[in-house]
C-alpha positions in Angstrom: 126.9 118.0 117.0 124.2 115.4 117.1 123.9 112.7 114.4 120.4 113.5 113.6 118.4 116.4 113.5 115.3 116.5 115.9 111.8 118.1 116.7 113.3 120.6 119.4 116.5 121.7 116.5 113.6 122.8 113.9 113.2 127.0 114.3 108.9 126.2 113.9 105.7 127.5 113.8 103.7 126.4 117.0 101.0 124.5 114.1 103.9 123.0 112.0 104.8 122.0 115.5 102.1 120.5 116.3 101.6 118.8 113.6 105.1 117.1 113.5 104.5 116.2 117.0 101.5 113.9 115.8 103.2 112.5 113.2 106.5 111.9 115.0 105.1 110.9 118.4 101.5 109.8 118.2 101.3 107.7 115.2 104.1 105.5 113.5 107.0 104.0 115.5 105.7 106.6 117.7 109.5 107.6 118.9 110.4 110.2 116.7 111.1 108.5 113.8 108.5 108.1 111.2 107.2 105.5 108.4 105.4 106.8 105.4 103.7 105.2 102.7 103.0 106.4 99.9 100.3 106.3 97.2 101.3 109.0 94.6 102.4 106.0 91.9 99.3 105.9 89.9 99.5 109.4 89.1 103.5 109.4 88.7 103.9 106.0 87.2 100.1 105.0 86.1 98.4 101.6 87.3 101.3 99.5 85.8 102.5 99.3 89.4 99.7 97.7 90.5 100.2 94.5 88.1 102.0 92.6 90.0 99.7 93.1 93.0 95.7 94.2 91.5 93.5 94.5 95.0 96.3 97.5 95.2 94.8 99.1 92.5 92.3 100.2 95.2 93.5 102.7 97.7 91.3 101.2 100.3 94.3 98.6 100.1 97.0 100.9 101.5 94.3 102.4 104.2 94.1 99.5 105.7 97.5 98.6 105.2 98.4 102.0 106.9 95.7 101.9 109.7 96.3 98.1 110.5 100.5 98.8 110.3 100.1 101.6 112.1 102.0 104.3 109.8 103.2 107.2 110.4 101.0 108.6 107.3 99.7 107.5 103.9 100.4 110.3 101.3 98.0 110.9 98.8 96.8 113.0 95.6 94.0 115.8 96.5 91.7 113.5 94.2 92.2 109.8 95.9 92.3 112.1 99.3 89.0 113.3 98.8 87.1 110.2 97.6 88.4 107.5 100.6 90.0 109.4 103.3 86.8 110.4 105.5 86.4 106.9 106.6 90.1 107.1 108.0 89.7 110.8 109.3 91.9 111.0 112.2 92.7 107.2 112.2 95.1 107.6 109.6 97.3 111.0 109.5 97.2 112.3 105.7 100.0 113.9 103.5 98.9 116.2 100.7 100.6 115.5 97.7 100.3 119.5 96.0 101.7 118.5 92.3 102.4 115.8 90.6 102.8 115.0 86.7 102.4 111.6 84.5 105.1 109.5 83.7 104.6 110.1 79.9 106.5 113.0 78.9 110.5 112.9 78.9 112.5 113.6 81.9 114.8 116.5 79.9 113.2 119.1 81.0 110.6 117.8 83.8 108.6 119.9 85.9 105.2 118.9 88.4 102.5 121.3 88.1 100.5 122.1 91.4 97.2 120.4 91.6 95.9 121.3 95.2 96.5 124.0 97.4 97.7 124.0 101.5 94.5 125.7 102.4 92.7 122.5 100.6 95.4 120.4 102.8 93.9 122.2 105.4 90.2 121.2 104.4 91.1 117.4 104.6 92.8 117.5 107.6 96.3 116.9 106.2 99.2 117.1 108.8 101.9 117.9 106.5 101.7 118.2 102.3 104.1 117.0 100.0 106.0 118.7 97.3 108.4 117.2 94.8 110.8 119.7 93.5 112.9 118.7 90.1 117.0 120.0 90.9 118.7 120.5 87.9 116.1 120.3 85.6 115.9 123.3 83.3 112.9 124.0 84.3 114.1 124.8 87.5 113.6 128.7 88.0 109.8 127.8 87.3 109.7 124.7 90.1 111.5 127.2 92.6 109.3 129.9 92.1 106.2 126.9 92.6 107.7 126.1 95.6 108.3 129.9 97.0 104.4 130.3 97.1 104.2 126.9 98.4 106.6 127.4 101.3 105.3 131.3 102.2 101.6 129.3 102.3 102.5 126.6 104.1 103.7 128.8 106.7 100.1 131.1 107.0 98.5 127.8 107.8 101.0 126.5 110.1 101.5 123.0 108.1 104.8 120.9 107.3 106.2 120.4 103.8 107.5 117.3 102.5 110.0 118.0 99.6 110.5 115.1 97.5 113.8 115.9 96.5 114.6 114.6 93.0 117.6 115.5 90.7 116.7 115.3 87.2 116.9 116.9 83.8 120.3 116.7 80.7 122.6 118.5 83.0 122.1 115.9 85.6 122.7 113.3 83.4 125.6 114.8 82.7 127.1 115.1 85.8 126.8 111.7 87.0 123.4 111.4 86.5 120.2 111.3 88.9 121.3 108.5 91.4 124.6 109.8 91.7 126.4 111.2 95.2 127.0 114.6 93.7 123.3 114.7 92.7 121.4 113.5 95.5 123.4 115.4 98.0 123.0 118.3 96.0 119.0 117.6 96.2 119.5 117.6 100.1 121.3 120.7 100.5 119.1 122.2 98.3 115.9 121.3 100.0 117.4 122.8 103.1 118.0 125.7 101.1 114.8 126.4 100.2 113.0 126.0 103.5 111.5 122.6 103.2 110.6 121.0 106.7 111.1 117.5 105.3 113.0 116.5 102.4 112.8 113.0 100.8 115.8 111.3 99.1 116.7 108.5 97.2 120.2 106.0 98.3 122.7 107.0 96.2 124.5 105.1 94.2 127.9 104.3 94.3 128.3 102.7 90.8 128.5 104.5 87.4 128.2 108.1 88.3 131.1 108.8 85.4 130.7 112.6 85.2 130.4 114.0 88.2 132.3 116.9 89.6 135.0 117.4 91.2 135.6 116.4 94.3 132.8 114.0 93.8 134.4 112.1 91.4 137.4 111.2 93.6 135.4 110.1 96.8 136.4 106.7 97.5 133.5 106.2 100.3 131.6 103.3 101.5 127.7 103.7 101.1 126.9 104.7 104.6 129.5 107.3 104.5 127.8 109.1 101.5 124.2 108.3 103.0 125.5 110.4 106.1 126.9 113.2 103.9 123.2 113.4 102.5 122.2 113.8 105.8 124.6 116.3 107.1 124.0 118.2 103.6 120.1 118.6 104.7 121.1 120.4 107.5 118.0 121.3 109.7 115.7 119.5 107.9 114.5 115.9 108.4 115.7 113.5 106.1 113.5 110.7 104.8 115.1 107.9 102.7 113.3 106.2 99.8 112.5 102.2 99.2 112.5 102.5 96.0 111.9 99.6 93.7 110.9 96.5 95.5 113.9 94.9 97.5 113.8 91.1 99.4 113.0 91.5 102.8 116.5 90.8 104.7 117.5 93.2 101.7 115.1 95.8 102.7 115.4 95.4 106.8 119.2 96.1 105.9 118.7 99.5 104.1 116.4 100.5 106.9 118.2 100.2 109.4 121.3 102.3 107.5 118.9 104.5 107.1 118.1 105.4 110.6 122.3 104.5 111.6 123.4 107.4 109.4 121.0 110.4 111.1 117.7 109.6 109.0 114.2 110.6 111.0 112.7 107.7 108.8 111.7 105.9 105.8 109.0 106.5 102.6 107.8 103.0 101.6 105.4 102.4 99.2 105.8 99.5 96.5 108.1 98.0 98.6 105.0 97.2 101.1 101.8 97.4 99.2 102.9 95.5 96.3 102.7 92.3 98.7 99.7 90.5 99.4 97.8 91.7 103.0 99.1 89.2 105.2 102.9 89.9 104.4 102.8 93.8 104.0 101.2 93.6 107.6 104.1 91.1 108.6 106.9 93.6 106.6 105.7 96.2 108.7 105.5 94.9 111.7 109.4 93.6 111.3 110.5 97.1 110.1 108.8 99.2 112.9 110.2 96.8 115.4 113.8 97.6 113.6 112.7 101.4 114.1 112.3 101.2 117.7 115.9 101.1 118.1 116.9 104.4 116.9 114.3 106.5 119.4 115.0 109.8 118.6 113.9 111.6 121.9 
């Protein structure tokens, strides 16, 4: 059994297909891993990220950033996707964001509404769409259900889904809580389960995680051991680790290349890159898809 999972092992659509072939060979690292950033924070967290870094605030930033780093994709909200992406059409490959919430409500019972469709995906000229799903959260028949007509329309228009995989809600805190191993493995499987293509993941965390089940809570594993259970928990489905909150650079080479050691197809960077000036998201880039080109994935 291989240590990652590959183009050729996904049962696919000949447009999903295709459209992973751009994004996995044609654009990125170009070797069959990919790099994504993202630009989904000013919805999910509001413009408080873009503080510590304000000509961020403007997504012409990360377009440039993306187009200029040569990433695999920038992922966007239908709204930000319509205003500034026809300058970039087909210089920059686009992922849909199809819900999304504010960060104002409570996490207890969280759930992210749908605000754009595949067939407007479609309309853009989106290779893949992104969905994030909330495991755990009590809300959850509703989110599955969401993601049923999601996954069933994704397939009529032959496109790749994203999950963003995301353990919340009381019962998770409960358990562990969202960063633990029990719950982001869970999130894995549970993407696989429901038939995303993609599924995105946070590192867990090996610290605190008082609560969680059993055998969980008797693991006594080193963190790339528990990143590669994530990854054999996702199954045929390509896993994408998180940055996260801003890390130092040796910091954040070191995480990306466990990443990609442990069966990862890539990495979902976002404030971690754009939340540096030009010159040294350009030159953060560069050192991490040169890292990347070590782990070709056929």
């Amino acid at each position: 059994m291989s240590l990652y999972t590959t183009l050729d092992d996904l049962n696919l659509s000949t447009g999903k297909k295709t459209r992973l072939h751009r994004l996995l060979y044609q654009f990125g690292p170009a070797n069959g891993t990919l790099l994504f950033l993202p630009i989904d924070q000013g919805l999910e967290h509001g413009p408080v990220d873009f503080f510590v870094n304000p000509p961020a605030l403007d997504p012409e930033f990360q377009l440039e950033l993306a187009l200029q780093g040569g990433y695999s994709g920038i992922v966007f909200q239908a709204g930000i996707a319509r205003k500034y992406m026809p300058k970039y059409a087909g210089k920059v490959p686009l992922v849909l964001k199809l819900n999304g919430k504010t960060a104002i409500p409570p996490d207890d019972e969280p759930i992210s509404p749908m605000i754009a469709s595949v067939e407007e995906a479609v309309a853009l000229g989106a290779d893949a769409v992104g969905y994030t799903l909330y495991v755990g959260s009590p809300r959850q028949d509703e989110d599955f259900m969401q993601f049923m007509e999601v996954r069933q329309e994704a397939d009529r228009f032959g496109m790749p889904v994203i999950v963003w995989a995301y353990p919340r809600g009381e019962a998770i805190e409960a358990k562990g809580g969202r960063d633990s191993l029990f719950a982001i493995d869970y999130a894995a499987r549970t993407a696989c389960e429901l038939g995303a293509d993609i599924v995105k993941i946070n590192e867990p965390k090996l610290e605190g995680g008082e609560g969680q089940p059993k055998p969980y809570n008797t693991l006594n594993e080193d963190i790339k051991a528990a990143m590669a259970r994530v990854v054999r928990s996702a199954g045929k489905t390509l896993v994408l680790f998180s940055g996260g909150s801003k890390l130092g650079d040796d910091d954040l080479i070191e995480k990306a290349a466990l990443c990609l050691e442990v069966g990862a197809t890539g990495l979902i960077f976002g404030r971690n890159m754009w939340q540096r000036p030009m010159a040294e998201a350009l030159a953060m880039t560069a050192r991490i898809k040169g890292m990347m080109g070590k782990y070709s994935r056929g």
